[in-house]
Steps between C-alpha positions, in 0.01 A plus 500: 500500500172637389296183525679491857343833612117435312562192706582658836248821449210217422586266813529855694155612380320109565658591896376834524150354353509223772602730795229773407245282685652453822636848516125639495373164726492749782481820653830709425801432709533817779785768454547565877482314784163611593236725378226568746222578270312901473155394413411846471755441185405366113608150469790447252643218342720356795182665775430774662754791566703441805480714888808628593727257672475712837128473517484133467461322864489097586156482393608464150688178589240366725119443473213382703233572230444118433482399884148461455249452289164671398151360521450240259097534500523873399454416129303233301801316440566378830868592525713848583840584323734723694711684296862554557644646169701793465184754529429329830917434673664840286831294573457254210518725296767426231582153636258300286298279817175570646251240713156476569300324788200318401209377757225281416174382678379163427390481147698792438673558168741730375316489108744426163725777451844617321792646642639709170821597631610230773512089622406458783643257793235397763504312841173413647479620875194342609245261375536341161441702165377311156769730277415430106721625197390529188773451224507695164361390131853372518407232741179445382369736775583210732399523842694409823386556808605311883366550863740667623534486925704693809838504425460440099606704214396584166589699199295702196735556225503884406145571250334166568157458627486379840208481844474397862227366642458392876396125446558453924221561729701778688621823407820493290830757464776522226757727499628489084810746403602636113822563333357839428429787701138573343434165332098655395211259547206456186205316645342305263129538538519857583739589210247350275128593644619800724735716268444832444361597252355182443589251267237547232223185562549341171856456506446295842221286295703420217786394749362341763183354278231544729209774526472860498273405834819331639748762445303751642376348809929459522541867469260546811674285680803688458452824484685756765773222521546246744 
């Protein structure tokens, strides 16, 4: 009987072990059937603290944020990201979704980029999008990538490096959505050569192995953001 139970408590443990992941694959599960969010609130663990129910209208079930788009030439990128997260539509809050809108001009790219806390699910609107993933050390930091058109889809596994660029000679829209309500966003060049403070110049030598006179002409380029 003994060996029965160290046998049960260690096949008990090995499931617990292999269900940890997927139970923290996502934003918590909501304890209500809706929170509208206080932003003047501290976020906690599930989101923000909720309104009362009597103060929360339709708007919190209905949204015309992403309807259109921003201009696309206002940054050196060439492409505009409207936000719909739960600091933007106060009615995700809780439910673990949020969307963005994305316009591009010709030659417009949205740069390499990680979402920390959420995949995302795209469908190109308009025009045709070169989308590129880069895989993990796992993969051998593989890279896929596909034109994707009108009507297509696409998906970026949660934390892997990802971009858009407008290979079409018209402007471009995707609408992508995340199975998280505030999935973050760590753009690659700008993590590295805008930070702040600064990463110290040496460390960016040793790692990228080029010159001091590199790295800093990369800083300029990217300091005060995008």
């Amino acid at each position: 009987m003994e060996h029965l139970n160290k046998a049960l408590t260690t096949a008990l443990l090995a499931t617990l072990l292999l269900l940890a992941p997927l139970v923290m694959a996502s934003d918590p599960d909501p304890l209500q059937d809706f929170c509208v969010a206080d932003l003047n609130g501290k976020p906690s663990v599930n989101g923000y603290p909720c309104q009362p129910s009597s103060s929360a209208g339709d708007e919190f079930l209905f949204s015309t944020k992403i309807a259109s788009g921003g201009d696309p030439l206002a940054n050196p990128n060439g492409s505009n990201v409207t936000e719909l997260d739960v600091n933007e539509w106060p009615g995700l809050n809780t439910l673990g979704v949020s969307m963005n809108r994305v316009d591009f001009a010709p030659g417009g790219t949205n740069p390499p980029h990680v979402h920390p806390r959420g995949t995302e699910v795209g469908m190109v609107t308009r025009g045709e999008l070169l989308v590129g993933i880069i895989g993990t050390l796992d993969s051998g930091n593989r890279y896929y990538s596909k034109v994707v058109r009108a009507g297509e889809t696409f998906v970026i596994p949660r934390g892997l490096m990802h971009f858009q660029f407008n290979v079409g000679k018209e402007p471009a829209t995707m609408v992508v959505s995340f199975n998280s309500q505030n999935p973050g966003i760590i753009f690659v060049p700008l993590t590295l050569f805008g930070s702040s403070p600064p990463i110290p110049t040496p460390v960016l030598v040793k790692a990228l192995r080029v010159d001091a006179e590199v790295v800093e002409l990369l800083k300029s380029k990217f300091t005060g953001g995008y």
